[in-house]
C-alpha positions in Angstrom: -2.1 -30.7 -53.7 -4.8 -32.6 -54.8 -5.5 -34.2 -51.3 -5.6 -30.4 -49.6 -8.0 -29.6 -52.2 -10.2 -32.3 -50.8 -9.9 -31.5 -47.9 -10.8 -27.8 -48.2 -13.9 -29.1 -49.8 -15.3 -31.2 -47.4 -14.4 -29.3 -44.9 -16.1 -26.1 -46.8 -19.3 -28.6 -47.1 -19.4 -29.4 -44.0 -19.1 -25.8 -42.6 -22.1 -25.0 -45.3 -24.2 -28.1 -43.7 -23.3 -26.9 -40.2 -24.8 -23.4 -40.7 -27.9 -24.3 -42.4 -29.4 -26.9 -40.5 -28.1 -25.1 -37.4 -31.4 -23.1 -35.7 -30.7 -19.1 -35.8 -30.8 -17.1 -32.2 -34.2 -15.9 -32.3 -33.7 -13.0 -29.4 -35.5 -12.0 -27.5 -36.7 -15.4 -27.4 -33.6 -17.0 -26.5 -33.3 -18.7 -22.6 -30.3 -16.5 -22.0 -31.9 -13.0 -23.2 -32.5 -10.5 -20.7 -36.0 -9.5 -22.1 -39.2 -9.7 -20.2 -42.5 -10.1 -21.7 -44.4 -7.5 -21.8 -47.6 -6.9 -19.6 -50.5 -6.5 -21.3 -53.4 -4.6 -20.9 -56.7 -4.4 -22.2 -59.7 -2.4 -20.6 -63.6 -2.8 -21.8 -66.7 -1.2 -20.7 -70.5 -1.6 -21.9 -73.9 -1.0 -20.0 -76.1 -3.7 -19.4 -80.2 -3.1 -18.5 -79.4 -5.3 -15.2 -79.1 -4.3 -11.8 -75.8 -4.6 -10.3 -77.2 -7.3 -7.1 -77.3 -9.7 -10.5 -74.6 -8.7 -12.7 -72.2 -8.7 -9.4 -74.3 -12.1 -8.6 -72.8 -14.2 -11.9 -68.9 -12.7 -11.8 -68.7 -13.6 -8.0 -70.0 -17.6 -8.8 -66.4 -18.3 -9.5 -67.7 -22.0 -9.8 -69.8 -21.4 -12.6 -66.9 -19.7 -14.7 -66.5 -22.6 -17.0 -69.8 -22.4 -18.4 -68.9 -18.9 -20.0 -65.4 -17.3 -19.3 -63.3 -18.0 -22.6 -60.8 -20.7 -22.1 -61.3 -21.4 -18.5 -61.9 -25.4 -19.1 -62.4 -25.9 -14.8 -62.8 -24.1 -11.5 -62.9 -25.0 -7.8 -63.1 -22.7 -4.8 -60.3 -24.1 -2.3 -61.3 -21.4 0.5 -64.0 -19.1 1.1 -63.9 -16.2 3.9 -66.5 -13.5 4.2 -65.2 -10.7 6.4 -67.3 -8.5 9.2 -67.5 -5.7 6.0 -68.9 -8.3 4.2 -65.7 -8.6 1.9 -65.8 -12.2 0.2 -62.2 -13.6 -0.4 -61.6 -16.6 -1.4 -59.0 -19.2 -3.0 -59.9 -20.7 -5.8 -57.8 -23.2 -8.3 -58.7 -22.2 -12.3 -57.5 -24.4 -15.0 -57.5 -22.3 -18.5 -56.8 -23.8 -22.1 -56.0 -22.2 -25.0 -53.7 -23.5 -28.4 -51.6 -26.0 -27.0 -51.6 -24.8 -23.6 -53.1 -26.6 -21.0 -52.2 -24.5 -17.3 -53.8 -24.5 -13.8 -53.3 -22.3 -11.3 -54.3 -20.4 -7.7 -56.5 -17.6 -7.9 -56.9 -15.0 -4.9 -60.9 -13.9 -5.4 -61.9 -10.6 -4.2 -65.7 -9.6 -4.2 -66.8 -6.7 -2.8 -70.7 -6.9 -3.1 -71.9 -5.1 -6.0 -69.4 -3.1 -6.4 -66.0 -5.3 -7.7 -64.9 -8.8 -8.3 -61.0 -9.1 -8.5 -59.4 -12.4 -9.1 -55.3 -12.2 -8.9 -52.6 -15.3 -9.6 -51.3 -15.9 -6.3 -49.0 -19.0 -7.9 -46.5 -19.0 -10.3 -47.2 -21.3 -13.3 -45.3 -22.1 -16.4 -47.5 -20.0 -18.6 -48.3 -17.0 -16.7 -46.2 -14.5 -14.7 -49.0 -12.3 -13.8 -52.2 -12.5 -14.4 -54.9 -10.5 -12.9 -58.9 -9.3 -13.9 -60.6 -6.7 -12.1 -65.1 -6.2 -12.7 -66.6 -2.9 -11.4 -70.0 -2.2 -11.5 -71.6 1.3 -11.3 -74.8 2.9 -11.3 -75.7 4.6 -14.9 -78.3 6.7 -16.3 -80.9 5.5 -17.9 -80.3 7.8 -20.6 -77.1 6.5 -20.9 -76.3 4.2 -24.3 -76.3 0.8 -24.1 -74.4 0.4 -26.7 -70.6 -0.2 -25.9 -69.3 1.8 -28.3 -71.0 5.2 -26.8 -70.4 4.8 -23.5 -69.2 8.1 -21.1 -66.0 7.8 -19.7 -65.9 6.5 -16.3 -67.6 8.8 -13.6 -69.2 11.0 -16.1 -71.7 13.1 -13.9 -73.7 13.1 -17.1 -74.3 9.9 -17.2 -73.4 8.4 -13.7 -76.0 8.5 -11.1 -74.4 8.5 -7.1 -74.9 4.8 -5.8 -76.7 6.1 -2.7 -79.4 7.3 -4.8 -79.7 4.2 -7.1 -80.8 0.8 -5.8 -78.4 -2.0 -6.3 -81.4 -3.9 -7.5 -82.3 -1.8 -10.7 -80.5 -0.7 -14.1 -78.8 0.2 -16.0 -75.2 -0.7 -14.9 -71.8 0.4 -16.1 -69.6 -2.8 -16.0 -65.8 -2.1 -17.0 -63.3 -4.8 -17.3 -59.7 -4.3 -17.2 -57.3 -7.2 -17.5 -53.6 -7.1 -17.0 -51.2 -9.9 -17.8 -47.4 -11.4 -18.6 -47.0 -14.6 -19.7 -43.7 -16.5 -18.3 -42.1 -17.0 -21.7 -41.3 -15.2 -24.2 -42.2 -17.1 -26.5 -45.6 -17.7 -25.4 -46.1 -13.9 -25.3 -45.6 -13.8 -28.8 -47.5 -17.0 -30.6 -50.2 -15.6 -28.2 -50.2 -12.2 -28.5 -52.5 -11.7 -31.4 -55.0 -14.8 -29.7 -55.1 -13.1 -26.7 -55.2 -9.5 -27.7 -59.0 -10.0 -28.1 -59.8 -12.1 -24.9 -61.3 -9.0 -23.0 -63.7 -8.4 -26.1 -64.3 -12.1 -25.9 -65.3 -12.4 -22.0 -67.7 -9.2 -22.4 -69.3 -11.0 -25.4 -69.6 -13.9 -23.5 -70.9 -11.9 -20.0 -73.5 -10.6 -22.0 -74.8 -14.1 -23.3 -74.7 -15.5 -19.9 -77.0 -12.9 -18.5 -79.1 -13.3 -21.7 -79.3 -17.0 -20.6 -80.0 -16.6 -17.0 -82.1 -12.9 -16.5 -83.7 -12.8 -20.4 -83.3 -9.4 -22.2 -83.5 -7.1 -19.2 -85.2 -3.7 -19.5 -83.4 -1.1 -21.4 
């Protein structure tokens, strides 16, 4: 009797050790659950007193991103094609760093000359399964607002002006920014998903202190 008492004890203890050093399921984070990360998107807009000839001139320098896109740590154009409409695509490799994440990865470049630069991931990579950011730049009143936070909404005829009529070379300029992206794991979508959630605020912020640093205040 004594001896089965034993062993129901230890084998008790060892059932309690077993389930707390044991690591819980933490679904939807688990390899075998069926969840996807989410995609995430985020969308900003803010007129600048530039013309869109320079603001279109810093996005497209895809070489120059690492001296002001947040977390992009290298760049490195692999291809460059410029089509008969005057199209510029090209294939450049970005490297990006953020936490403990260190990625690099293939980037398919559209530029359309002062109107849109679009950059897509054409590779798969451990940290991102889609990743893609999209500049426009339109012509905008120049009794518009500058500040971000008054802007019209996107093709306003109040405060739009038709491009025809409005020289590439002068300002104001509507630039929006939408960004759209899924990370690979879930688990990454959610350490980074409150360190991300302001990375369009972020690049904006930072667009505006490049063209501080190369074009000076502007006119307003």
């Amino acid at each position: 009797m004594l001896r089965q008492r034993c062993l129901h004890a230890t084998c008790r203890k060892a059932s309690l050790m077993r389930g707390f050093f044991t690591l819980p399921n933490f679904s939807p984070f688990s390899p075998n659950s069926n969840e996807q990360p989410p995609t995430q998107t985020y969308h900003e807009r803010k007129i600048f007193p530039y013309g869109r000839v320079d603001l279109y001139n810093l996005v497209a320098d895809v070489g120059s991103y690492p001296s002001f896109v947040p977390y992009c740590t290298g760049s490195r154009i692999l291809e460059r094609r410029v089509g008969q409409d005057g199209v510029v695509r090209m294939d450049a490799e970005l490297m990006v760093g953020f936490l403990a994440f260190n990625e690099s990865y293939v980037s398919k470049v559209t530029c359309r000359p002062y109107e849109s630069v679009q950059a897509e991931a054409s590779s798969s990579t451990p940290l991102f399964k889609t990743l893609q950011t999209t500049w426009r730049f339109q012509p905008a009143s120049s009794i518009s607002p500058h500040l971000s936070g008054a802007l019209p909404l996107h093709g306003d005829i109040r405060n739009s002006v038709s491009v025809d009529s409005h020289s590439p070379d002068a300002g104001p300029t509507l630039v929006t920014l939408d960004i759209a992206f899924a990370f690979e794991n879930p688990l990454h979508s959610a350490l980074s998903a409150t360190f991300f959630g302001k990375v369009s605020t972020l690049m904006v912020q930072a667009f505006e202190q490049r063209c501080l640093a190369v074009y000076g205040s502007g006119t307003k």
